[in-house]
PDB file of N, CA, C and O in Angstrom:
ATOM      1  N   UNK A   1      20.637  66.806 -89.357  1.00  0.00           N
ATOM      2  CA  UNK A   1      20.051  67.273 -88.101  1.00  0.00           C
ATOM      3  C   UNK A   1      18.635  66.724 -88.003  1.00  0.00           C
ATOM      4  O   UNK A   1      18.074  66.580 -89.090  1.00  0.00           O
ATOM      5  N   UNK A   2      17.836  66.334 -86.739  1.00  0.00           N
ATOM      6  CA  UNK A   2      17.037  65.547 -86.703  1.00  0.00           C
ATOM      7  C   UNK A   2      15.904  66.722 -86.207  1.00  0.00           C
ATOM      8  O   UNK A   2      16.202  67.828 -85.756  1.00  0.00           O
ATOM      9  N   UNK A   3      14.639  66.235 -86.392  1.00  0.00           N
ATOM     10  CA  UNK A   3      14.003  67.223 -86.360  1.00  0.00           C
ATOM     11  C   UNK A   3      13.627  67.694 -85.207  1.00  0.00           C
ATOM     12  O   UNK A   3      14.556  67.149 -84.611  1.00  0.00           O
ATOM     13  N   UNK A   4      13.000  68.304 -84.274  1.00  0.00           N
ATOM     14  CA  UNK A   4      12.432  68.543 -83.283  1.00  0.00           C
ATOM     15  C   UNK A   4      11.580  67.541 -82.389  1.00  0.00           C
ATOM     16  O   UNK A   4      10.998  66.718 -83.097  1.00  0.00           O
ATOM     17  N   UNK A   5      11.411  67.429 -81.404  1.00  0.00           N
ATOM     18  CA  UNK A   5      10.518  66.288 -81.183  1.00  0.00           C
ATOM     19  C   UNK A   5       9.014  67.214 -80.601  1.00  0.00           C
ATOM     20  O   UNK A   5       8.246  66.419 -80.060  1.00  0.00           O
ATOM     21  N   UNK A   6       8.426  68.769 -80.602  1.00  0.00           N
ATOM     22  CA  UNK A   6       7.664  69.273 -80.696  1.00  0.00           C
ATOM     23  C   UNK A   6       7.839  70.903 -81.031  1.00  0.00           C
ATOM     24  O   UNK A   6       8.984  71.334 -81.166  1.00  0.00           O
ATOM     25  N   UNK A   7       6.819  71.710 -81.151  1.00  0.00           N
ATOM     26  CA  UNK A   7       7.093  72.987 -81.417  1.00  0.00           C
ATOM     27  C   UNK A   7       5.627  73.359 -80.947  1.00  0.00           C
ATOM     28  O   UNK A   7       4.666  72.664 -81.277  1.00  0.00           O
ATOM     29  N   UNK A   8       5.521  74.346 -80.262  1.00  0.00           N
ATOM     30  CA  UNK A   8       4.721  74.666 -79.657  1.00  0.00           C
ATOM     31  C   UNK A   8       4.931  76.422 -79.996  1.00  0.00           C
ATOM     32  O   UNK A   8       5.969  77.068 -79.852  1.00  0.00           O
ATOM     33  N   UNK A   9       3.859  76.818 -80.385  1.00  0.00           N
ATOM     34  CA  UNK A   9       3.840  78.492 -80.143  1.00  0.00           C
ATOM     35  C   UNK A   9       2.864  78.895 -78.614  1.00  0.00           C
ATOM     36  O   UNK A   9       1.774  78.616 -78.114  1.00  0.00           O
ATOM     37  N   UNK A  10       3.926  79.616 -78.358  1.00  0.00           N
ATOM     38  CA  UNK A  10       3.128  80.506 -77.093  1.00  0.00           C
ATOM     39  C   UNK A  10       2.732  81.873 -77.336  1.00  0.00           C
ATOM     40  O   UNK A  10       3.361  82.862 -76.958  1.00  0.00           O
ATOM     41  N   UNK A  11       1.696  81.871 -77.964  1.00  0.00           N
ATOM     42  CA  UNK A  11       1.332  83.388 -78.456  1.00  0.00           C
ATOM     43  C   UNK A  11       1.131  84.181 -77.592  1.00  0.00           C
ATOM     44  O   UNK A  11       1.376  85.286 -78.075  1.00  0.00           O
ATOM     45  N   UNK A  12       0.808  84.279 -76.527  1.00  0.00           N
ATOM     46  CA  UNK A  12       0.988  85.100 -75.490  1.00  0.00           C
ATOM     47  C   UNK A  12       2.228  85.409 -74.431  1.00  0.00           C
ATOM     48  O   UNK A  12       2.493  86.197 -73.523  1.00  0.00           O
ATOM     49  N   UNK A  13       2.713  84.485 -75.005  1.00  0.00           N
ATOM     50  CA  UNK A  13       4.520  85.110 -74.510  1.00  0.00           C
ATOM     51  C   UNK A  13       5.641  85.897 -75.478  1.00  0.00           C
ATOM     52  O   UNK A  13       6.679  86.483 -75.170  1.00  0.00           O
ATOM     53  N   UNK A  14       4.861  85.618 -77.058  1.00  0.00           N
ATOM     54  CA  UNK A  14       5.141  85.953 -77.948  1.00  0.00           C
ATOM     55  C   UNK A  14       6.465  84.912 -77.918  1.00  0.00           C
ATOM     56  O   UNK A  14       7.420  85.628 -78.222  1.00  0.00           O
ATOM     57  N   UNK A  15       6.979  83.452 -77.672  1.00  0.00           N
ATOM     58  CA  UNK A  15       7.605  82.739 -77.877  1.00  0.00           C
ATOM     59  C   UNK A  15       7.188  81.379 -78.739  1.00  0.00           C
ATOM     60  O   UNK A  15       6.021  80.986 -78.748  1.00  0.00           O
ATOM     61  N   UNK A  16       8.231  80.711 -79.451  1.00  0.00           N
ATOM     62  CA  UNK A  16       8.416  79.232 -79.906  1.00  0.00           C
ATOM     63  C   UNK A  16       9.011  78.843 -79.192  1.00  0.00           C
ATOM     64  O   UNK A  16      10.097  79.317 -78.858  1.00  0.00           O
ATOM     65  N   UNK A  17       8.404  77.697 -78.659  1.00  0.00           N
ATOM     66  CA  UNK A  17       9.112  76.468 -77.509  1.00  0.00           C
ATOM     67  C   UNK A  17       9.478  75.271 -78.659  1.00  0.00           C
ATOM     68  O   UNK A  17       8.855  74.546 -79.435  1.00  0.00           O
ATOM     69  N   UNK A  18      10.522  75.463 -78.372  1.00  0.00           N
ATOM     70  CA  UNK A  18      11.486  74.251 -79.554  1.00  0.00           C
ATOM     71  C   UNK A  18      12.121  72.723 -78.930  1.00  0.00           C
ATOM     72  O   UNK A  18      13.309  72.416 -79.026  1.00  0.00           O
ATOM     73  N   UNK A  19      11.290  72.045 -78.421  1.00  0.00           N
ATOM     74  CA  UNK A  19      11.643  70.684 -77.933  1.00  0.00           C
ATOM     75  C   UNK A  19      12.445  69.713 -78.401  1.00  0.00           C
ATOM     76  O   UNK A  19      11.815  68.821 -78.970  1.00  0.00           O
ATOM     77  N   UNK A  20      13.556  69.573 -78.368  1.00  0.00           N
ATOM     78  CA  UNK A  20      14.758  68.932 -78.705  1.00  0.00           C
ATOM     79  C   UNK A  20      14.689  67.691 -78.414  1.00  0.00           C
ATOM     80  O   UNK A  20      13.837  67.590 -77.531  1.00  0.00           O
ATOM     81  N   UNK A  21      15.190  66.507 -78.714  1.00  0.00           N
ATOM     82  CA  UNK A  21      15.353  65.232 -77.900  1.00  0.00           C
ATOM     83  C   UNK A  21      16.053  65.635 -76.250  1.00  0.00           C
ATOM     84  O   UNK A  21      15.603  65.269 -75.164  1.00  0.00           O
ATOM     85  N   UNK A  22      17.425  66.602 -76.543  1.00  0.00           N
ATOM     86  CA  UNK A  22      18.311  67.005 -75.298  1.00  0.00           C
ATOM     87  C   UNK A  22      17.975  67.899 -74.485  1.00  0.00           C
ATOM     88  O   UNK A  22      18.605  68.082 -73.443  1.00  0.00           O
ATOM     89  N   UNK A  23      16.828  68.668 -74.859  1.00  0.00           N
ATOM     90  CA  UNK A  23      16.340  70.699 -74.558  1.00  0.00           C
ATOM     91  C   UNK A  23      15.686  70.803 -74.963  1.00  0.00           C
ATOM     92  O   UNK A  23      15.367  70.185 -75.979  1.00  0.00           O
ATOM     93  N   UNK A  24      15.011  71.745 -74.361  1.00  0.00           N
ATOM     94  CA  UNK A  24      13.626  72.546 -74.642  1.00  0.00           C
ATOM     95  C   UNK A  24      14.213  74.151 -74.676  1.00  0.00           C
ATOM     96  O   UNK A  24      14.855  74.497 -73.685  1.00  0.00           O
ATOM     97  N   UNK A  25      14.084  74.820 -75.415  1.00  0.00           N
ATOM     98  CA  UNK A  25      14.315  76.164 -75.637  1.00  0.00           C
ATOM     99  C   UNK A  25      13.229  76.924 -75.758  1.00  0.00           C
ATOM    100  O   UNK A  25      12.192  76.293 -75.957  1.00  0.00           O
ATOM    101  N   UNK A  26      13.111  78.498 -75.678  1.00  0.00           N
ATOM    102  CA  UNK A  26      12.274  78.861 -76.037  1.00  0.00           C
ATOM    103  C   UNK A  26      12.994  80.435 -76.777  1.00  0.00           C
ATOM    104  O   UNK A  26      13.803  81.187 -76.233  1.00  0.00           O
ATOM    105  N   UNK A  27      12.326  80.581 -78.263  1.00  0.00           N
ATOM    106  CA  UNK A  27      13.040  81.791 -79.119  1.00  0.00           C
ATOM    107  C   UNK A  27      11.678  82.852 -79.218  1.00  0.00           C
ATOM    108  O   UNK A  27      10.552  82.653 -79.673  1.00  0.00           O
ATOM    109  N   UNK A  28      12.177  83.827 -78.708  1.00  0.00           N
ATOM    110  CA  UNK A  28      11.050  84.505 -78.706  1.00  0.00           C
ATOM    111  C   UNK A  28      10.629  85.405 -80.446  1.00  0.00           C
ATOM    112  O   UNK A  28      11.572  85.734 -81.165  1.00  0.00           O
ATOM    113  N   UNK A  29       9.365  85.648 -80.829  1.00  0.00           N
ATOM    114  CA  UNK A  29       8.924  85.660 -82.109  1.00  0.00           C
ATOM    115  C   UNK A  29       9.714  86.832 -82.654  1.00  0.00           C
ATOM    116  O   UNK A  29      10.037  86.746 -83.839  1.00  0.00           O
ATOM    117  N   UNK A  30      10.073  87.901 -81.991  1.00  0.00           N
ATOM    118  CA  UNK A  30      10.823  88.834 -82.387  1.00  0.00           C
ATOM    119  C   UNK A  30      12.115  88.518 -82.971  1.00  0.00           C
ATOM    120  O   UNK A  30      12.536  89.017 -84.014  1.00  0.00           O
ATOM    121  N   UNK A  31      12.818  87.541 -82.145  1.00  0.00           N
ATOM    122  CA  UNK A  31      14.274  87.287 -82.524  1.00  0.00           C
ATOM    123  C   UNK A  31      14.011  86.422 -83.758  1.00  0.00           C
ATOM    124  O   UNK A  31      14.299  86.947 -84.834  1.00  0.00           O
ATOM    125  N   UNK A  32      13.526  85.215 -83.780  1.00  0.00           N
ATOM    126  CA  UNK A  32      13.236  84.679 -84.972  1.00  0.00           C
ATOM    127  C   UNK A  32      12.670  85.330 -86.218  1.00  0.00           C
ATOM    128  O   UNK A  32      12.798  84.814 -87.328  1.00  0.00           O
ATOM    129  N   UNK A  33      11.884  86.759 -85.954  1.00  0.00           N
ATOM    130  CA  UNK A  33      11.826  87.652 -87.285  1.00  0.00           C
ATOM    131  C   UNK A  33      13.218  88.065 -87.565  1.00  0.00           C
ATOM    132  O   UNK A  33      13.761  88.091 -88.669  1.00  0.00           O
ATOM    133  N   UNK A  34      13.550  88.273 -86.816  1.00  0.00           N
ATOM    134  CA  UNK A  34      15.011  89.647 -87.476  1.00  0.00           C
ATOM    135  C   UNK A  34      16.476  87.792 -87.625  1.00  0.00           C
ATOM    136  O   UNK A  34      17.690  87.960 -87.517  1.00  0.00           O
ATOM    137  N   UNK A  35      16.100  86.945 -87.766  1.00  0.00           N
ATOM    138  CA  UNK A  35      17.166  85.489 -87.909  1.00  0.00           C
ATOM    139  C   UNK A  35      16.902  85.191 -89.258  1.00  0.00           C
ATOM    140  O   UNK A  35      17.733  84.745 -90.049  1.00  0.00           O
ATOM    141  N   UNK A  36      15.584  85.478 -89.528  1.00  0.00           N
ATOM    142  CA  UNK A  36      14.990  85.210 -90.810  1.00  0.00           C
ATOM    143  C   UNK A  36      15.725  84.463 -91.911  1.00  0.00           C
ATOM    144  O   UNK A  36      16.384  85.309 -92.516  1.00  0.00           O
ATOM    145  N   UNK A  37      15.890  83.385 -92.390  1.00  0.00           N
ATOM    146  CA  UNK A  37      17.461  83.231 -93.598  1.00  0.00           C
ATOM    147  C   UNK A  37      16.692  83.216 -95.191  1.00  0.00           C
ATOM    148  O   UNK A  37      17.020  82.741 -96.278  1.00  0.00           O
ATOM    149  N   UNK A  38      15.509  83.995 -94.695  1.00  0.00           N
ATOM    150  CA  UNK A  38      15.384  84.064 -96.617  1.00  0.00           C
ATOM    151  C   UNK A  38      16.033  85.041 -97.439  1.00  0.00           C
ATOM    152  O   UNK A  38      16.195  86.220 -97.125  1.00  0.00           O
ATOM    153  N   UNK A  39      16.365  84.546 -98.411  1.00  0.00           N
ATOM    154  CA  UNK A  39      17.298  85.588 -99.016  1.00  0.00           C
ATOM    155  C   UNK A  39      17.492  87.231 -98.920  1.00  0.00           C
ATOM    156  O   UNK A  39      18.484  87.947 -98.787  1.00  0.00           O
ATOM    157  N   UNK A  40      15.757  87.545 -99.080  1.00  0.00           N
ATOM    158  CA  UNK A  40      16.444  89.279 -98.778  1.00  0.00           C
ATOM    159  C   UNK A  40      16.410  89.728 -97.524  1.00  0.00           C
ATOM    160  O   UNK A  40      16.697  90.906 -97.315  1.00  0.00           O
ATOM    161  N   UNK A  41      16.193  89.203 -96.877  1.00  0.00           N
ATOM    162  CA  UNK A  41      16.737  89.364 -95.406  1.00  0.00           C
ATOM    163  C   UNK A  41      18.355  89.029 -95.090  1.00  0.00           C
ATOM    164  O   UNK A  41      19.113  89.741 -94.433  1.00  0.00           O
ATOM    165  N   UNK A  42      18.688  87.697 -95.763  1.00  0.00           N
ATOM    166  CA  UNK A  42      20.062  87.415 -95.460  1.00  0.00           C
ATOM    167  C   UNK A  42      20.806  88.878 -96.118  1.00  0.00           C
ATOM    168  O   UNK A  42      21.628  89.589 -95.539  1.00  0.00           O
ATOM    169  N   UNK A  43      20.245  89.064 -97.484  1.00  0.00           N
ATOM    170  CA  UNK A  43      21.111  89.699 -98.097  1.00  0.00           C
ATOM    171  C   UNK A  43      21.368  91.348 -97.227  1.00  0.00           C
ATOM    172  O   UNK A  43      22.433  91.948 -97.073  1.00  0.00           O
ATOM    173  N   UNK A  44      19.953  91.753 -96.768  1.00  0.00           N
ATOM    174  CA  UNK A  44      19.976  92.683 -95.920  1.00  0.00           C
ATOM    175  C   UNK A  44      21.234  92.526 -94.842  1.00  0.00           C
ATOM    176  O   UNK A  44      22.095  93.406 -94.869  1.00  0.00           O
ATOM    177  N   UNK A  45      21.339  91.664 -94.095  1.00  0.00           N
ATOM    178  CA  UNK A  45      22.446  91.606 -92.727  1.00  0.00           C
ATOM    179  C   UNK A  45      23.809  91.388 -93.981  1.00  0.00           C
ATOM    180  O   UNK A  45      24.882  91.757 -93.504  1.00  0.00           O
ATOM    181  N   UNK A  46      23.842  91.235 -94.412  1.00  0.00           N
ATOM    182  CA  UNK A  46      25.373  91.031 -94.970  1.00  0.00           C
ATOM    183  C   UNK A  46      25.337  92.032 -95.856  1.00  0.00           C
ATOM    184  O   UNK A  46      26.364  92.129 -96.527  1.00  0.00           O
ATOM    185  N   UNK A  47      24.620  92.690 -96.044  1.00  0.00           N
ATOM    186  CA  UNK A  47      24.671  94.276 -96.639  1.00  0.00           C
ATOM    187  C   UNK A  47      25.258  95.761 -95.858  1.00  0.00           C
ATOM    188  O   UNK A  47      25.816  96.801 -96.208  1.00  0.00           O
ATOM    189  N   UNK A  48      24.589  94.935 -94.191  1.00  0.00           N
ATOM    190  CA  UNK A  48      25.127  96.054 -93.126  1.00  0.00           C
ATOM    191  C   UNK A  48      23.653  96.653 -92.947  1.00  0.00           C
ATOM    192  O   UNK A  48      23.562  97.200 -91.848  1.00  0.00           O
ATOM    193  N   UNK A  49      22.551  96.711 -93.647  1.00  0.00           N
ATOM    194  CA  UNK A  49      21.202  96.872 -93.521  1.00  0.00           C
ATOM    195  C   UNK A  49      20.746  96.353 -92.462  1.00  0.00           C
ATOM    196  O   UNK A  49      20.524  95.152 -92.620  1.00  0.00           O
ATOM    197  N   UNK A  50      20.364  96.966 -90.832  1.00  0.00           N
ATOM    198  CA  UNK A  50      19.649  96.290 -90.114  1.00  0.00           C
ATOM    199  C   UNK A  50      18.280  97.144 -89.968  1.00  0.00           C
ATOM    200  O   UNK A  50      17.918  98.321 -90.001  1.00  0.00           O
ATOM    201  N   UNK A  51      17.810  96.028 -89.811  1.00  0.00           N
ATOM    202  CA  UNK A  51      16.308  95.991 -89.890  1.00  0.00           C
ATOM    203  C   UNK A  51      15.590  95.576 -88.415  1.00  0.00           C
ATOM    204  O   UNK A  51      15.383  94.549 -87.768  1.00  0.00           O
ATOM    205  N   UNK A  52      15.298  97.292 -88.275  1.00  0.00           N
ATOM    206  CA  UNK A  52      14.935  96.947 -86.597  1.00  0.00           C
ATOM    207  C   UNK A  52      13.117  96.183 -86.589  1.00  0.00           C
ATOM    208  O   UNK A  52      12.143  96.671 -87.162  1.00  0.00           O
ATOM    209  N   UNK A  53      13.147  94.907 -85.760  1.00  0.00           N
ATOM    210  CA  UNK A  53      12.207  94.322 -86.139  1.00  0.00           C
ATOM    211  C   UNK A  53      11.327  94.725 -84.554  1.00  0.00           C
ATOM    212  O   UNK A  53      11.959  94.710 -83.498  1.00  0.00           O
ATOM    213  N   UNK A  54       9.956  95.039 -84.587  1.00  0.00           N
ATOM    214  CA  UNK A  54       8.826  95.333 -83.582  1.00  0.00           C
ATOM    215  C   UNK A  54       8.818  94.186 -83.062  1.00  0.00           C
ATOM    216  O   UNK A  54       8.503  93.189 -83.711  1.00  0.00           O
ATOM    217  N   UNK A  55       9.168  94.150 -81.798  1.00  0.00           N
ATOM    218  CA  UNK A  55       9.000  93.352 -80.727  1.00  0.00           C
ATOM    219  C   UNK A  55       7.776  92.870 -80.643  1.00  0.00           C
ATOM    220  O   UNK A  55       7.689  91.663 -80.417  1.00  0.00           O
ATOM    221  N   UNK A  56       6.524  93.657 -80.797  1.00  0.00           N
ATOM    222  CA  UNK A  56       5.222  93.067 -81.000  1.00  0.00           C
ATOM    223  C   UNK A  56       4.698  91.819 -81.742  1.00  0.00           C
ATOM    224  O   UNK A  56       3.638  91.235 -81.517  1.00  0.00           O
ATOM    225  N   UNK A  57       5.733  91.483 -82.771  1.00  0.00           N
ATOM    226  CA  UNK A  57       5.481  90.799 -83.951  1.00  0.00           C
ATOM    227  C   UNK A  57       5.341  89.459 -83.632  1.00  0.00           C
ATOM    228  O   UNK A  57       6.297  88.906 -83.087  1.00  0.00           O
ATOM    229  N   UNK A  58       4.387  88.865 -83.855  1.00  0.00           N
ATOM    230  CA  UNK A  58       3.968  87.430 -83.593  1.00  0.00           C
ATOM    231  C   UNK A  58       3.713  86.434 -85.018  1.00  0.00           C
ATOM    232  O   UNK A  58       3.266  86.551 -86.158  1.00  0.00           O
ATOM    233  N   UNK A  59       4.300  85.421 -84.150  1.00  0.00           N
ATOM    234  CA  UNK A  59       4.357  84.023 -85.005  1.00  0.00           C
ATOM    235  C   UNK A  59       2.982  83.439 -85.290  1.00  0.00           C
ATOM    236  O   UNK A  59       2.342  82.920 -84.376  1.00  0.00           O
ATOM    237  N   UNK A  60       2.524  83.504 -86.489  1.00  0.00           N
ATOM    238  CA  UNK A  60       0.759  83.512 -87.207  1.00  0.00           C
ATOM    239  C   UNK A  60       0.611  81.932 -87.375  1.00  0.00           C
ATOM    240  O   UNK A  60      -0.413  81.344 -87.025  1.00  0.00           O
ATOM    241  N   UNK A  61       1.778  81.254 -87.972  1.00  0.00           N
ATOM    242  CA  UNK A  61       2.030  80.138 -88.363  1.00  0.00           C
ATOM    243  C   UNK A  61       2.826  79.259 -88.691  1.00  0.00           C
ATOM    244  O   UNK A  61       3.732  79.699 -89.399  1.00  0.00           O
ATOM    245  N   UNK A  62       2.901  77.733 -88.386  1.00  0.00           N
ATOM    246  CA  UNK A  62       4.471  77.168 -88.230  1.00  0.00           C
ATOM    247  C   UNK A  62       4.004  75.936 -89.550  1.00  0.00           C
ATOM    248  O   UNK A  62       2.955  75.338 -89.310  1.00  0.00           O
ATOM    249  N   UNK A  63       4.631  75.611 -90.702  1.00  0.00           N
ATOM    250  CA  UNK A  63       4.230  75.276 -91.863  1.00  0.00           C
ATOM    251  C   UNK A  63       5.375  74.000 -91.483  1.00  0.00           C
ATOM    252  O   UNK A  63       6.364  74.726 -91.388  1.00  0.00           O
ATOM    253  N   UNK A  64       5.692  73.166 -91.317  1.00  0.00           N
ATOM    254  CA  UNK A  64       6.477  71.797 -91.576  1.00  0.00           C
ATOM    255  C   UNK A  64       6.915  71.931 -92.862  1.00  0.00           C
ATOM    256  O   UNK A  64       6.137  72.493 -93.633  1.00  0.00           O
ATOM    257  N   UNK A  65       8.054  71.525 -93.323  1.00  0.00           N
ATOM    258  CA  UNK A  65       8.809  71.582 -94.565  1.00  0.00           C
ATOM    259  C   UNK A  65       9.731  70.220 -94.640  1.00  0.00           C
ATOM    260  O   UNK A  65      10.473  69.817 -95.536  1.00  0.00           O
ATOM    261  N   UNK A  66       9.536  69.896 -93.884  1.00  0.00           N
ATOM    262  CA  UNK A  66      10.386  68.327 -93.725  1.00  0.00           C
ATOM    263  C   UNK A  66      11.984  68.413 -93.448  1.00  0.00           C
ATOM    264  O   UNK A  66      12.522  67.727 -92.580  1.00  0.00           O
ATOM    265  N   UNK A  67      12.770  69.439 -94.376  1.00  0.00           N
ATOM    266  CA  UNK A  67      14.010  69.500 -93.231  1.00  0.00           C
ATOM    267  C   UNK A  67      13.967  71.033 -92.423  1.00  0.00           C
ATOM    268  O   UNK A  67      14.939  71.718 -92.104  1.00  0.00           O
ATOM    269  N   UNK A  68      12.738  71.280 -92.240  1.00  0.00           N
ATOM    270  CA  UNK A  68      12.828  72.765 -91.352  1.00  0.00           C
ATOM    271  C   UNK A  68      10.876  72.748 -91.306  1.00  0.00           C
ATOM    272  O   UNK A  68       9.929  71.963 -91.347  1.00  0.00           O
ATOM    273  N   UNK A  69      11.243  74.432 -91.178  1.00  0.00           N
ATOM    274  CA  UNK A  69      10.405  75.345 -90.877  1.00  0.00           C
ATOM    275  C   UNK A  69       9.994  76.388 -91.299  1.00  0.00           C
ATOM    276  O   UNK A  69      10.627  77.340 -90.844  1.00  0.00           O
ATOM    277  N   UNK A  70       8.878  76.762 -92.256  1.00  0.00           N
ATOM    278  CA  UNK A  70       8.116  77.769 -92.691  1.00  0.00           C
ATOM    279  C   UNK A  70       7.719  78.541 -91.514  1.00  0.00           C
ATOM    280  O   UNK A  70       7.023  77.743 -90.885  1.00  0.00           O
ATOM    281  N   UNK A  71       7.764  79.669 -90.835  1.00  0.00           N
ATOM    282  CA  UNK A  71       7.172  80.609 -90.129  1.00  0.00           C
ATOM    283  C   UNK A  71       6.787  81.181 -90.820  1.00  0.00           C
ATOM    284  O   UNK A  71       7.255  81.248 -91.956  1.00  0.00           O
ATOM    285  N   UNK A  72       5.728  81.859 -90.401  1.00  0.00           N
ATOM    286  CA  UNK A  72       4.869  83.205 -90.667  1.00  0.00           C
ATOM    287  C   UNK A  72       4.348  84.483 -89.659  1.00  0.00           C
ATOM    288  O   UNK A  72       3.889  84.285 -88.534  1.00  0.00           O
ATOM    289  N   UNK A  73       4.441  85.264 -90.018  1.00  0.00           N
ATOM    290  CA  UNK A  73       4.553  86.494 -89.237  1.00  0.00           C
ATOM    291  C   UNK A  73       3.356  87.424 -89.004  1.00  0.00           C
ATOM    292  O   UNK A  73       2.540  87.190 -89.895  1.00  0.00           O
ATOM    293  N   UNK A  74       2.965  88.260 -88.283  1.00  0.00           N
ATOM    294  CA  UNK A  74       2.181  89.228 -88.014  1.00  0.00           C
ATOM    295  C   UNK A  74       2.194  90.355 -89.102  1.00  0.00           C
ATOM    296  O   UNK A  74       1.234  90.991 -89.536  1.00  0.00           O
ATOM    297  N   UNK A  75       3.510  90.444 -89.433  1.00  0.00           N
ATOM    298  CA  UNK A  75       4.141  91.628 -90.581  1.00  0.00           C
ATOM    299  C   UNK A  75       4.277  90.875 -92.002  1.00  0.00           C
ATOM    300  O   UNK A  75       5.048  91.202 -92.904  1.00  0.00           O
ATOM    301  N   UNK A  76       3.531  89.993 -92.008  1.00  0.00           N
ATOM    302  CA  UNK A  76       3.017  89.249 -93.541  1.00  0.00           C
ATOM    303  C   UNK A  76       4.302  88.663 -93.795  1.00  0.00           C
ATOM    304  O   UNK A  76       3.979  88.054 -94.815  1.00  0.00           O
ATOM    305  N   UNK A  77       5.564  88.376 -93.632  1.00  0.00           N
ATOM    306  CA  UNK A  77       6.406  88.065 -93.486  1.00  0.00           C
ATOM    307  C   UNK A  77       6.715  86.658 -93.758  1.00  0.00           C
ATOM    308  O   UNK A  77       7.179  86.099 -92.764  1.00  0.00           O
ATOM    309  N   UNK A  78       6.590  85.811 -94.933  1.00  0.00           N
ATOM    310  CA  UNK A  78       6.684  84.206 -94.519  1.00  0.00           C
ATOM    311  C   UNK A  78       7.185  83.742 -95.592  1.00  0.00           C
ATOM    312  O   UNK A  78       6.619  82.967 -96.364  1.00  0.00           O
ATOM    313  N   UNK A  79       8.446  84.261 -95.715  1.00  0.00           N
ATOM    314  CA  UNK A  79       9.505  83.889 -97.085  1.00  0.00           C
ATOM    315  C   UNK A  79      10.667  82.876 -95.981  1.00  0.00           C
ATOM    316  O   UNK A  79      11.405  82.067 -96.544  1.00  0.00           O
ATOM    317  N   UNK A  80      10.714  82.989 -94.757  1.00  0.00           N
ATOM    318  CA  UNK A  80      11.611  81.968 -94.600  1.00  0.00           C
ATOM    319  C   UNK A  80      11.462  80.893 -94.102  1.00  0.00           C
ATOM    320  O   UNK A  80      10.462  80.696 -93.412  1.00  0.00           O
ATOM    321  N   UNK A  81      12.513  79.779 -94.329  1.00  0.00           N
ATOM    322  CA  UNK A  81      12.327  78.619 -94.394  1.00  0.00           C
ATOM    323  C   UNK A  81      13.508  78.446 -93.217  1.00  0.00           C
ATOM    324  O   UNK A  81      14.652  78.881 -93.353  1.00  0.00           O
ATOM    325  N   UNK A  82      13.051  77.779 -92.117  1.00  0.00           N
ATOM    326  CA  UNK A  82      14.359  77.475 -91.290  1.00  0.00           C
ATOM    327  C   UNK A  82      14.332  76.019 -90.747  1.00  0.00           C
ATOM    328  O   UNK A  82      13.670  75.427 -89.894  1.00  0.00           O
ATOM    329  N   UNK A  83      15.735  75.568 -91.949  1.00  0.00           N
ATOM    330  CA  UNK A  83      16.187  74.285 -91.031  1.00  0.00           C
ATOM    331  C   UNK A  83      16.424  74.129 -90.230  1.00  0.00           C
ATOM    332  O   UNK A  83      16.750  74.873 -89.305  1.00  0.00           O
ATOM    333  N   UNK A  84      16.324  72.919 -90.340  1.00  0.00           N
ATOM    334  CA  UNK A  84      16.668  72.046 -88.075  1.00  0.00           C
ATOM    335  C   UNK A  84      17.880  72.792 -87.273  1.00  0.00           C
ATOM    336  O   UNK A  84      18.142  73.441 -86.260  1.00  0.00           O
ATOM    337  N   UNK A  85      18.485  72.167 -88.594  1.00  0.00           N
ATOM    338  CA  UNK A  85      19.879  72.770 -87.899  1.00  0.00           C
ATOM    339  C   UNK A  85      20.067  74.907 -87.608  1.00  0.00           C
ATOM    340  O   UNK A  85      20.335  75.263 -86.461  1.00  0.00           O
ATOM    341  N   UNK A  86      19.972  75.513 -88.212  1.00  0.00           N
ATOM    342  CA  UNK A  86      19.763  77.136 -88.073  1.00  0.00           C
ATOM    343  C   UNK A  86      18.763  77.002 -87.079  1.00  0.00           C
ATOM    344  O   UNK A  86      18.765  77.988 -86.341  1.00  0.00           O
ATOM    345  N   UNK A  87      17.811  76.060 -86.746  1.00  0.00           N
ATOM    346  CA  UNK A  87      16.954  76.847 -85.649  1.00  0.00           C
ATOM    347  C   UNK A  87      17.444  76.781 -84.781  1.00  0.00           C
ATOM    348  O   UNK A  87      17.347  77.758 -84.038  1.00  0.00           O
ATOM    349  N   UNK A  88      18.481  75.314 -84.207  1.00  0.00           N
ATOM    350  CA  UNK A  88      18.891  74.910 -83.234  1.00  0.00           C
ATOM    351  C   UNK A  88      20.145  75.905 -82.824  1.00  0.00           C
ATOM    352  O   UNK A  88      20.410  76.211 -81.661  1.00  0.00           O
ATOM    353  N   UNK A  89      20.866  76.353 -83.988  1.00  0.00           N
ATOM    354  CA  UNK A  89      21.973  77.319 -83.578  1.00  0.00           C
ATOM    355  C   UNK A  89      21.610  78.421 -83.226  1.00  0.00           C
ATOM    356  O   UNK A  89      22.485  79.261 -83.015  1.00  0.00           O
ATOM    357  N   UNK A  90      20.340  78.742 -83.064  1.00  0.00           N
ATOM    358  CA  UNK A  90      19.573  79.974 -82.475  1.00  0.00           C
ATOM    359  C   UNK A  90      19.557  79.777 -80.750  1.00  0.00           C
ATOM    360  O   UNK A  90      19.525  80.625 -79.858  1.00  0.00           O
ATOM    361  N   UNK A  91      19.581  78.824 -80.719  1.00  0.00           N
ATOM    362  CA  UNK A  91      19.434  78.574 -79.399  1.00  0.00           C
ATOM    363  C   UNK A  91      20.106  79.543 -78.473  1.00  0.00           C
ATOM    364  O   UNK A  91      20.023  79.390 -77.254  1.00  0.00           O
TER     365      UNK A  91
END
């Protein structure tokens, strides 16, 4: 999966604008907390554990990882790593 061709945070919409070669999307910071694929989060949703995440919660920082994406969170939150591909199936 190829990478993004920009990423833009809109902190005042509380969205990531995810610029595709094909689309532009936009995932708002809430949904991308509770998508999270680091392990104890994954392990949480496949536990049946949901974890109601504050809509308030904003995206602090977007870290490049070369096949993804480090986010970081308002709620100190920045164990996950999301590839190209998982971000795009967020869409």
């Amino acid at each position: 999966m190829d990478a993004p061709v920009a990423l833009r945070n809109r902190k005042e919409q509380r969205q990531l604008q995810v610029q595709w070669s094909d689309a532009t999307v936009e995932l708002s910071h809430a949904r991308l907390r509770a998508a999270c694929p680091c392990s104890q989060c994954r392990a949480a949703r496949l536990g049946g554990r949901i974890t109601v995440v504050d809509e308030q919660v904003r995206l602090t920082a977007i870290n490049p990882q070369g096949y993804g994406v480090q986010l970081v969170f308002s709620d100190g939150h920045e164990r996950g790593i999301f590839p190209w591909a998982y971000l795009r199936e967020l869409m």
